[in-house]
Each structure stands twice: as C-alpha cells, then as structure tokens.
Biopython code that builds the backbone (N, CA, C, O; Angstrom):
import numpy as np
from Bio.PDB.StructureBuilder import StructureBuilder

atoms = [
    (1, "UNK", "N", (-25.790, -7.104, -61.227)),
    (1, "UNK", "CA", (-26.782, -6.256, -60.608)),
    (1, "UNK", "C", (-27.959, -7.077, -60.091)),
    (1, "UNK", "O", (-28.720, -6.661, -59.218)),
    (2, "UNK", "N", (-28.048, -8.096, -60.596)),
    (2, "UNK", "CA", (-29.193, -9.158, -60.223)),
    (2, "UNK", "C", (-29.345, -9.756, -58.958)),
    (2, "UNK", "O", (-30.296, -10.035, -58.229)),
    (3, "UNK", "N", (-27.636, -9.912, -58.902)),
    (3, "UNK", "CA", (-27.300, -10.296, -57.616)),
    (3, "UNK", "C", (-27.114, -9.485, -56.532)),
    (3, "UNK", "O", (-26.593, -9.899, -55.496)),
    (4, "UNK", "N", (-27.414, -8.605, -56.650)),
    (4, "UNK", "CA", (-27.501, -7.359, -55.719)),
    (4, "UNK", "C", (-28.903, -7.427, -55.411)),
    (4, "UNK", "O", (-29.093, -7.003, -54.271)),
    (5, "UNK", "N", (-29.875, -7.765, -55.938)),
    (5, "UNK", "CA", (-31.034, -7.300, -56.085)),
    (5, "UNK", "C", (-31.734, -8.591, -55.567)),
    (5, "UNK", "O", (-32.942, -8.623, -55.331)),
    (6, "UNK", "N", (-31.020, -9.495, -55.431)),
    (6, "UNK", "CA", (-31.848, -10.776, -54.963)),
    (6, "UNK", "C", (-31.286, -11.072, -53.366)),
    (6, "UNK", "O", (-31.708, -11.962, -52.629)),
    (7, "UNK", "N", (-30.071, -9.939, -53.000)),
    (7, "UNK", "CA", (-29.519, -10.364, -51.869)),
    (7, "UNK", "C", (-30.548, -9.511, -50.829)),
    (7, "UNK", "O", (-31.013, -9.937, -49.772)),
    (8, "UNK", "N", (-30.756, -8.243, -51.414)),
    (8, "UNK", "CA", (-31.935, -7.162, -51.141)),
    (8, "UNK", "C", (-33.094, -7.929, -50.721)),
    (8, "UNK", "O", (-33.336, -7.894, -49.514)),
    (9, "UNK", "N", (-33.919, -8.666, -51.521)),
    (9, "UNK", "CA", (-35.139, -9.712, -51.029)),
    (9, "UNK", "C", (-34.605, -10.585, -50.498)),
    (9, "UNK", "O", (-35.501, -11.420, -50.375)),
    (10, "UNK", "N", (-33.610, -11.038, -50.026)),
    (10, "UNK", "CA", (-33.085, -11.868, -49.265)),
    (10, "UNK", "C", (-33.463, -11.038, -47.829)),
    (10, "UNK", "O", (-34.261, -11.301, -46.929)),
    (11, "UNK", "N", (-32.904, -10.376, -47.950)),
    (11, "UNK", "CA", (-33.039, -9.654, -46.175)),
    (11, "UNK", "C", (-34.295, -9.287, -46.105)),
    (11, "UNK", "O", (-34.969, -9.466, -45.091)),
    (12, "UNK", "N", (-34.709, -8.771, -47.106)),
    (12, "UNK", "CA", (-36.145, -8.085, -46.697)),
    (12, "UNK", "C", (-37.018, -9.080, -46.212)),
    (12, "UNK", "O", (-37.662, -8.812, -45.198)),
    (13, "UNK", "N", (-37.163, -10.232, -46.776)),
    (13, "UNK", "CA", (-37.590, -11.410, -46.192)),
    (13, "UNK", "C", (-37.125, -12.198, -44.754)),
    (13, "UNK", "O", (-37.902, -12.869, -44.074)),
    (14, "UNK", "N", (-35.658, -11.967, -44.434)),
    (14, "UNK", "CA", (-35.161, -12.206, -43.328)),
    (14, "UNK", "C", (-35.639, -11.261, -42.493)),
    (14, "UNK", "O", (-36.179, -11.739, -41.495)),
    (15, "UNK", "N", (-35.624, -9.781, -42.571)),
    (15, "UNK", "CA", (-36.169, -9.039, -41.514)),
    (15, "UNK", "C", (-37.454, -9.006, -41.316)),
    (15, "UNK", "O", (-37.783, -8.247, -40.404)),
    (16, "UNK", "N", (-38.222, -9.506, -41.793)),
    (16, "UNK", "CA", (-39.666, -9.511, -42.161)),
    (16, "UNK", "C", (-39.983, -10.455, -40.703)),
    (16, "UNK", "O", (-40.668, -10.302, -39.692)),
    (17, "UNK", "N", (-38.870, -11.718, -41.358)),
    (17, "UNK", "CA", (-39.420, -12.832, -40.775)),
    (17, "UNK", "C", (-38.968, -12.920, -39.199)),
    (17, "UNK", "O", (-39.497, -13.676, -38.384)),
    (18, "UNK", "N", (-37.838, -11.961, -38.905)),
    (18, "UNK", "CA", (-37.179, -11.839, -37.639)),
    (18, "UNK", "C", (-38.023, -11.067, -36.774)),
    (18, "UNK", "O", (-38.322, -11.765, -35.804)),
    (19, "UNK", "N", (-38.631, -9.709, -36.699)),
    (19, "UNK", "CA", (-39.811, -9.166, -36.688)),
    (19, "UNK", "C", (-41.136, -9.623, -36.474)),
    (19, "UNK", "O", (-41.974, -8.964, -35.859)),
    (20, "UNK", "N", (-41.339, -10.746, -36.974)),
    (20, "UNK", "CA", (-42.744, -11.244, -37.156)),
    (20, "UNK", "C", (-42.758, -11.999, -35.596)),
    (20, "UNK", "O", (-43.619, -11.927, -34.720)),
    (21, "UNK", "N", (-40.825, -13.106, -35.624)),
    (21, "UNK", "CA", (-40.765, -13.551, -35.135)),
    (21, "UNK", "C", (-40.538, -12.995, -33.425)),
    (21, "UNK", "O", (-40.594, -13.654, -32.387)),
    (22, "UNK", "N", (-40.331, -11.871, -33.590)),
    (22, "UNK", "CA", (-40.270, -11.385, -32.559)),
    (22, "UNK", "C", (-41.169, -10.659, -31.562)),
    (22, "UNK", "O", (-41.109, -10.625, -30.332)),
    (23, "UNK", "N", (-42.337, -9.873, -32.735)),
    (23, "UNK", "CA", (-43.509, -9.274, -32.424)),
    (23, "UNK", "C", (-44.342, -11.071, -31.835)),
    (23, "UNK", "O", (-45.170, -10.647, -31.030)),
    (24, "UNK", "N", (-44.466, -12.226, -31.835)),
    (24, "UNK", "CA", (-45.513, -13.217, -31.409)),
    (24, "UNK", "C", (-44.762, -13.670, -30.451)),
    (24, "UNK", "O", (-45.421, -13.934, -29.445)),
    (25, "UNK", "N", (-43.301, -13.929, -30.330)),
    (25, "UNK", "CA", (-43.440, -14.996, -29.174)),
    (25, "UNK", "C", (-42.475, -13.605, -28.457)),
    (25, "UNK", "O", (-41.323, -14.036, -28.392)),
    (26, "UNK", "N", (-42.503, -12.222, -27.939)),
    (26, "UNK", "CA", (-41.751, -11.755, -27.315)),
    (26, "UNK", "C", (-39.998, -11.905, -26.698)),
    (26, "UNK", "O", (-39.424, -11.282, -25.805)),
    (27, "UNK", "N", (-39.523, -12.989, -27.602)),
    (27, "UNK", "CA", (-38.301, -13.181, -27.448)),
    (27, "UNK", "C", (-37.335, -12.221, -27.559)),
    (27, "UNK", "O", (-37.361, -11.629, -28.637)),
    (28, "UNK", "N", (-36.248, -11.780, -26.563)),
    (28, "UNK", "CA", (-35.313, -10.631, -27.236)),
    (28, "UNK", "C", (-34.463, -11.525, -28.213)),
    (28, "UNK", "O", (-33.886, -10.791, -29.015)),
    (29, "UNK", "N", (-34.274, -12.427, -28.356)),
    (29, "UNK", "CA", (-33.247, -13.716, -29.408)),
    (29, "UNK", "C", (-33.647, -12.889, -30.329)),
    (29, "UNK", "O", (-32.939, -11.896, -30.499)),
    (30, "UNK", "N", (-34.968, -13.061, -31.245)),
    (30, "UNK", "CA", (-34.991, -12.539, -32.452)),
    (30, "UNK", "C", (-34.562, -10.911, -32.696)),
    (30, "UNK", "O", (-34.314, -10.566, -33.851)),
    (31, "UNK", "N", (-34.479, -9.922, -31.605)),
    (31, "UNK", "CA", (-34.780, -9.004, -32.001)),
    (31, "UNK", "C", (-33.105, -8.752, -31.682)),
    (31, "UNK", "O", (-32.817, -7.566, -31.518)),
    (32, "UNK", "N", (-32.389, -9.372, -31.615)),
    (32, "UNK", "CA", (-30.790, -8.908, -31.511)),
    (32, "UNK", "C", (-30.714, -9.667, -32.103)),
    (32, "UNK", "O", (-29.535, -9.856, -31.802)),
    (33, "UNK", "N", (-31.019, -10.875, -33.209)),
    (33, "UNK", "CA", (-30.341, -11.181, -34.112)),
    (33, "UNK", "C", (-30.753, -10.228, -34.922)),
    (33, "UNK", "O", (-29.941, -9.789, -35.735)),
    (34, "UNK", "N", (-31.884, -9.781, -34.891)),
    (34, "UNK", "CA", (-32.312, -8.582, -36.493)),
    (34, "UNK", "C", (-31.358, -7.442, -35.994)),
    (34, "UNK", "O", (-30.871, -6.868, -36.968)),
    (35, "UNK", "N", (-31.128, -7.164, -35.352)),
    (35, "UNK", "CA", (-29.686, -6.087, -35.097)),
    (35, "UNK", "C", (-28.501, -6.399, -36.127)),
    (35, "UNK", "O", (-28.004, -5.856, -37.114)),
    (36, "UNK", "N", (-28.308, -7.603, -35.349)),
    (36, "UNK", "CA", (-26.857, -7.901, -36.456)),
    (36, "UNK", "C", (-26.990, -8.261, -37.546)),
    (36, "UNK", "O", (-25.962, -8.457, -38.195)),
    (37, "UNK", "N", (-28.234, -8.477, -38.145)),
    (37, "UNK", "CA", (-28.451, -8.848, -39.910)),
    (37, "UNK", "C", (-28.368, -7.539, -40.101)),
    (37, "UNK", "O", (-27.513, -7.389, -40.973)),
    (38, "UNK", "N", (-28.918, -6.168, -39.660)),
    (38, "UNK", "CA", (-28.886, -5.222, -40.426)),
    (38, "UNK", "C", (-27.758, -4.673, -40.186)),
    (38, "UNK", "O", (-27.268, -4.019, -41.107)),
    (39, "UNK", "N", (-27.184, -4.747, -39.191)),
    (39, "UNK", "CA", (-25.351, -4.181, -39.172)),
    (39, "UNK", "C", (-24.556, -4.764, -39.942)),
    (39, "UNK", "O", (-23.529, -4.158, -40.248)),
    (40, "UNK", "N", (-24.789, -6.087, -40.473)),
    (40, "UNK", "CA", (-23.896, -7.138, -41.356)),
    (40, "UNK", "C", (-24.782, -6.491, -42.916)),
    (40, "UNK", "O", (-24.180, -6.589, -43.985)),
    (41, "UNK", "N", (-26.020, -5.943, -42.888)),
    (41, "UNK", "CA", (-26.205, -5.587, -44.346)),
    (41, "UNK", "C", (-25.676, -4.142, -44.707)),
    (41, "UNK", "O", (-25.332, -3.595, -45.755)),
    (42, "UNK", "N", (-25.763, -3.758, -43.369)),
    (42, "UNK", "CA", (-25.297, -2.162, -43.806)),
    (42, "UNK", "C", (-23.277, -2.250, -44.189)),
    (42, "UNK", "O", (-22.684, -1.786, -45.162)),
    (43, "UNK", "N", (-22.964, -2.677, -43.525)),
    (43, "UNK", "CA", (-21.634, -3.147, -43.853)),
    (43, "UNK", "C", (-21.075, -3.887, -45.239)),
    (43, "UNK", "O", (-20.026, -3.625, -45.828)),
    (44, "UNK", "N", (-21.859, -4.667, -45.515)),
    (44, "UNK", "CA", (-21.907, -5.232, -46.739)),
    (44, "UNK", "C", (-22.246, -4.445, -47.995)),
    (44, "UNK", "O", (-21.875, -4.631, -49.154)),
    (45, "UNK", "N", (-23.229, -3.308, -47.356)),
    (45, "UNK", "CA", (-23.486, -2.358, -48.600)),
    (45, "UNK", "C", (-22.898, -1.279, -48.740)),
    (45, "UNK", "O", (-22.959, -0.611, -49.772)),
    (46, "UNK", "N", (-22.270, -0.976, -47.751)),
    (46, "UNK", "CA", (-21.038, -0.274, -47.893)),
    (46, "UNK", "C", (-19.890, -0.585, -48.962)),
    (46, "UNK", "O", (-19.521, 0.107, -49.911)),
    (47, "UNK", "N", (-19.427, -1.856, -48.516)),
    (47, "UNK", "CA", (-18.610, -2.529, -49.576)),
    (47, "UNK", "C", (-19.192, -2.694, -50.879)),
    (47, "UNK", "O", (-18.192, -2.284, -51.470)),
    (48, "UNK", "N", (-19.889, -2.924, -51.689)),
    (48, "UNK", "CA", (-20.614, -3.061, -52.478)),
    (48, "UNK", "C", (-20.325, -1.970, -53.412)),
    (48, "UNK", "O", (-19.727, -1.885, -54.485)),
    (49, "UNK", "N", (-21.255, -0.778, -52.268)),
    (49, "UNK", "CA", (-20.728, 0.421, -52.679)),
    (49, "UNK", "C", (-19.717, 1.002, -53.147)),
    (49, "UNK", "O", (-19.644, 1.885, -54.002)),
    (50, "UNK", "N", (-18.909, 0.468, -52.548)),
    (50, "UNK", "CA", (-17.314, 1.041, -52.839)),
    (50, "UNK", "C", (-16.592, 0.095, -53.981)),
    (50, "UNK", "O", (-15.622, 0.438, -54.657)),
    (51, "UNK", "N", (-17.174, -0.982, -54.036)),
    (51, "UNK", "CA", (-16.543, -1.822, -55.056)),
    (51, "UNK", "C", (-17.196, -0.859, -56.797)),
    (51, "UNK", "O", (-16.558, -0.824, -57.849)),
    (52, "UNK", "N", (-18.158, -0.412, -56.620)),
    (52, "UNK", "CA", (-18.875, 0.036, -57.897)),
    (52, "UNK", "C", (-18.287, 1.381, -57.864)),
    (52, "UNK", "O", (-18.309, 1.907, -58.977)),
    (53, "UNK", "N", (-17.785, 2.079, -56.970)),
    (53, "UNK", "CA", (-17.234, 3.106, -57.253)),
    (53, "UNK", "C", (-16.232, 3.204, -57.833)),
    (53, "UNK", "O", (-16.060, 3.955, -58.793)),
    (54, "UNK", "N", (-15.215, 2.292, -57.239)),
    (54, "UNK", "CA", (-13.914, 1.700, -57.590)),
    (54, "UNK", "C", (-13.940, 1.356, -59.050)),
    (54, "UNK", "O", (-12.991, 1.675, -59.768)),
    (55, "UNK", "N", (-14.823, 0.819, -59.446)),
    (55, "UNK", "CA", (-14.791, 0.228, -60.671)),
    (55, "UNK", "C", (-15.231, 0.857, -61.957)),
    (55, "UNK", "O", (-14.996, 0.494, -63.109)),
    (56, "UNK", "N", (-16.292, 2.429, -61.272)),
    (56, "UNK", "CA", (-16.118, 3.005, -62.198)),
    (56, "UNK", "C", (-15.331, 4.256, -62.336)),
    (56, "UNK", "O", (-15.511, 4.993, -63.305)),
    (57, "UNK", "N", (-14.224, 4.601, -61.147)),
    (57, "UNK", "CA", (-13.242, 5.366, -61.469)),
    (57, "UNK", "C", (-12.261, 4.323, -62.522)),
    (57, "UNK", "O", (-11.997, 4.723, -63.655)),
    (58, "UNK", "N", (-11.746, 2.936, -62.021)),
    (58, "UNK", "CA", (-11.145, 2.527, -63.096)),
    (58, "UNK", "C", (-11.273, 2.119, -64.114)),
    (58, "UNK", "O", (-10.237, 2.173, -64.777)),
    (59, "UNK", "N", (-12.364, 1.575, -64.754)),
    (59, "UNK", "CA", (-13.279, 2.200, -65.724)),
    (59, "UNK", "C", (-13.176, 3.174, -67.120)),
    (59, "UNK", "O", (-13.262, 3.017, -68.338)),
    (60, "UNK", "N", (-12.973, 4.107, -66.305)),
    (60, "UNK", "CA", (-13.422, 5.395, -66.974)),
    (60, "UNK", "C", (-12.779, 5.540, -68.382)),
    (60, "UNK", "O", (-13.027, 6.526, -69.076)),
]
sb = StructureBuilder()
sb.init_structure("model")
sb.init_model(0)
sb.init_chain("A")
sb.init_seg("    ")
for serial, (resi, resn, name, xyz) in enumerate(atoms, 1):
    if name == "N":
        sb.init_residue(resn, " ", resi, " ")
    sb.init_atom(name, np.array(xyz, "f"), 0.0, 1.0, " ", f" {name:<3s}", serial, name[0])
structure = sb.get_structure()
C-alpha cells in the first residue's frame, strides 16, 4: 500500500511540475506530455484497481 501511495506523490509532483512548466514558458510540449502522464496514470489505476479486487475475491 506504500507503494501505491508513493507512486501517487510521484505524479502529483510530476503534474505539478509539467503545469508549472507549461504555465512559464507557453510550450504545448509540456502540456501534451501532462496528457499522457495522466492517461498512463488513469490506466495504471485502473489496473491496480482490479488487481485488489481480484485479490480480494480470491481471498475471501
């Protein structure tokens, strides 16, 4: 669970910093890479998701 939780401040810090980077120097670069970090996190937490589900139907 830790590691869930540190991958979480991982991005939050990546989007922070993609954002920041994008609001000063007007580049679209940063702001379509922060697209695909959050399509690659939402995807990832999907799986995640489903792995803990999985695990506590078999589990049970």
């Amino acid at each position: 669970m830790i590691f869930v939780r540190l991958l979480l401040v991982a991005l939050l810090i990546v989007v922070v910093a993609l954002g920041l980077a994008w609001l000063f120097t007007g580049n679209r670069k940063y702001l379509r890479s922060l697209g695909r970090v959050l399509r690659f996190s939402v995807v990832v937490g999907f799986v995640v998701a489903l792995v803990f589900v999985v695990e506590r139907l078999v589990l049970r």
